[in-house]
C-alpha positions in Angstrom: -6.1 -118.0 -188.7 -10.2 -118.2 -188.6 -11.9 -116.3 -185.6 -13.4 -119.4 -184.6 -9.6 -121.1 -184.0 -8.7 -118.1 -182.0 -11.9 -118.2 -180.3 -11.3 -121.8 -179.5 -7.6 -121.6 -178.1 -9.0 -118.4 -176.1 -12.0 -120.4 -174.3 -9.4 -123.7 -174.0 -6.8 -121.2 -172.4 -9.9 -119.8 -170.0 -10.5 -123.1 -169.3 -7.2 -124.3 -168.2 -7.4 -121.1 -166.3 -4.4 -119.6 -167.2 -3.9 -115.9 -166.2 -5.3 -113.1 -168.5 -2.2 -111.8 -169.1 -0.1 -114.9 -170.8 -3.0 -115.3 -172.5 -3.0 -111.7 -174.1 0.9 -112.4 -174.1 0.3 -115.3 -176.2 -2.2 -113.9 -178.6 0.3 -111.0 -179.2 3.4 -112.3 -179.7 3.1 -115.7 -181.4 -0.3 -114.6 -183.0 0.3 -111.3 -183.8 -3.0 -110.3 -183.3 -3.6 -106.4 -182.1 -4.7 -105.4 -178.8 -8.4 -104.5 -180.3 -8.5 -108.3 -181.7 -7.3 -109.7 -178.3 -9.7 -108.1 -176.0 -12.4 -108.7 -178.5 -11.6 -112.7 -178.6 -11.3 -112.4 -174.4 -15.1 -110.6 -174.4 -16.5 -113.4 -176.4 -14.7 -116.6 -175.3 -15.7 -115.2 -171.7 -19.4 -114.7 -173.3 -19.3 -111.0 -173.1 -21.5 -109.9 -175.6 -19.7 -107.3 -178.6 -21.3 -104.5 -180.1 -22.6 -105.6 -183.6 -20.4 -102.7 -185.6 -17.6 -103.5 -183.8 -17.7 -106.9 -184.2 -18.1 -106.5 -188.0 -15.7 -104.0 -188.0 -13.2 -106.7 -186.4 -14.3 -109.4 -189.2 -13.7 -107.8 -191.9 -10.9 -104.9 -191.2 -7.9 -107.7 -189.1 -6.3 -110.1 -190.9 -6.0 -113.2 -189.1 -2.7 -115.1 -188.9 -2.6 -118.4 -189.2 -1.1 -120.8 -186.9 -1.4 -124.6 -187.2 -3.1 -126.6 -184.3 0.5 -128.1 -183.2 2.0 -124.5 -182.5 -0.8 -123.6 -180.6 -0.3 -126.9 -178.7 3.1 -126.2 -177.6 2.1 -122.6 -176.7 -0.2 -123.9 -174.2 2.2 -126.3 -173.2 4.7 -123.7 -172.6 2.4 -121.6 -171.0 1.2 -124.3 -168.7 4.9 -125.7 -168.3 5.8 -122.0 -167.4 2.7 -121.6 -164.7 3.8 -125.5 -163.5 7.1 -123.9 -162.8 6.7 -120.8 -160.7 3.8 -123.0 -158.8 6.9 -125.3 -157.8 9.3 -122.6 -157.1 6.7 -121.0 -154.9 6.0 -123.9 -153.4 9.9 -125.0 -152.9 10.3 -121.5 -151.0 7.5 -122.4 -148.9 8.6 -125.7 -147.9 12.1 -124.1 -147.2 10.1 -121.4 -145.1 8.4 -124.1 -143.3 12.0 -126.4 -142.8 13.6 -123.1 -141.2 10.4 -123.1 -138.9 10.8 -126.7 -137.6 14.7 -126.2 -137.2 14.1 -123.1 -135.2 11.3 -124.7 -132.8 13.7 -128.1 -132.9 16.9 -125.6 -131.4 14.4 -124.1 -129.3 13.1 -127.3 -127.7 16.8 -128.7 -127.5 17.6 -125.4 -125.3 14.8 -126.2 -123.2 16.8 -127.8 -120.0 13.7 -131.1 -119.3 14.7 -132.9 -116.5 15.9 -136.5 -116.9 14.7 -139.2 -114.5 18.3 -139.2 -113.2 18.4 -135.7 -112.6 14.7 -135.7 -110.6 15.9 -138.5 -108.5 19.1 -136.6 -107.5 16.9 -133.7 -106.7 14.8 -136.0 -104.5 17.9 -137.4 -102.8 18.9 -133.8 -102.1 15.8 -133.0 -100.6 16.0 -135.9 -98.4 18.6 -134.8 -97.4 18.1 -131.6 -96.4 14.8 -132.5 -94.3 17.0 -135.0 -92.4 19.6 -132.2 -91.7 17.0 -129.8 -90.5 15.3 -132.8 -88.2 19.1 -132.8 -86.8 19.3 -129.0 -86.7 15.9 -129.1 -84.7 17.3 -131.9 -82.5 20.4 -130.2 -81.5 18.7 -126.9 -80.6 16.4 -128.0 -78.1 19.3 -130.3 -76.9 21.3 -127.0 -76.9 18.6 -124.9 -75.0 18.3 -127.8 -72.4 21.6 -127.8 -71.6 21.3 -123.9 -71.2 18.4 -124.5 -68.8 20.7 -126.8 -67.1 23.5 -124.9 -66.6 21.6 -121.3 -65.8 20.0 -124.0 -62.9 23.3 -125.0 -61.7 24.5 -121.7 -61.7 21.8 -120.6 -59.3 22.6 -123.7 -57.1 26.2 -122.6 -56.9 25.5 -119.2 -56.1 23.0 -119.9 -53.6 25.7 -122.3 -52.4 28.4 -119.6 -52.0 26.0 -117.1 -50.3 25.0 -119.3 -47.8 28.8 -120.4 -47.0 29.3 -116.9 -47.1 27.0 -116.5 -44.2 28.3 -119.2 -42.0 32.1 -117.0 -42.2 
């Protein structure tokens, strides 16, 4: 394969930004090219510029296989079909994150006891209630502490009574 095809499926991987690794995956194993020839085809797809001797030394030392344009076409579909796929996984773990979130705050609002319209009337009744009973309680108390004052009165009347028939004996 020419430099200038590898150069070109280099810069077209860059550009579909897949990560620096598949691509030096790629270039490896269904290239063959060495590690030297890899980095060197990164440097300048990037724009990096190469020492002269080395690249010479690159030109003219690697042999280049050669791939046809399909193959490299399905590699990159692979590689993108690959990236497509753990994007979706990821996302698919966060959406299940996100559904255990919602189901959590859902049980949590469900164990929340919010009073009906039922239940806040019967309260209301209740309290009715009780501030009629405590008019009553109040009611019967002074009634009671009158009829104390009554009978402490009448008391005193019949003792003074009995002291003064006492008297007349």
């Amino acid at each position: 394969m020419e430099k200038a095809d590898v150069l070109k499926i280099v810069k077209s991987m860059l550009d579909s930004e897949l990560p620096e690794e598949i691509i030096v995956e790629t270039l490896r194993q269904d290239l063959g090219l060495k590690d030297s020839e890899i980095q060197a085809a990164l440097r300048e797809a990037k724009g990096i510029a190469e020492p002269q001797a080395s690249v010479q030394k690159t030109a003219e030392t690697v042999p280049i296989r050669t791939a046809p344009d399909e193959e490299f076409r399905e590699l990159h579909e692979t590689a993108t079909q690959n990236i497509l796929q753990n994007h979706g996984d990821s996302i698919e773990d966060v959406k299940g994150s996100v559904q255990g979130l919602h189901e959590k705050i859902d049980s949590f609002k469900e164990q929340a006891v919010m009073p009906s319209a039922e239940l806040v009337g019967k309260i209301n009744s209740l309290q009715s209630r009780i501030d009629s009973l405590s008019m009553d309680v109040k009611e019967l108390k002074a009634g009671t502490n009158g009829l104390v004052e009554l009978l402490k009165k009448i008391l005193e009347t019949d003792r003074n009574v009995l002291m003064h028939l006492e008297r007349k004996k």
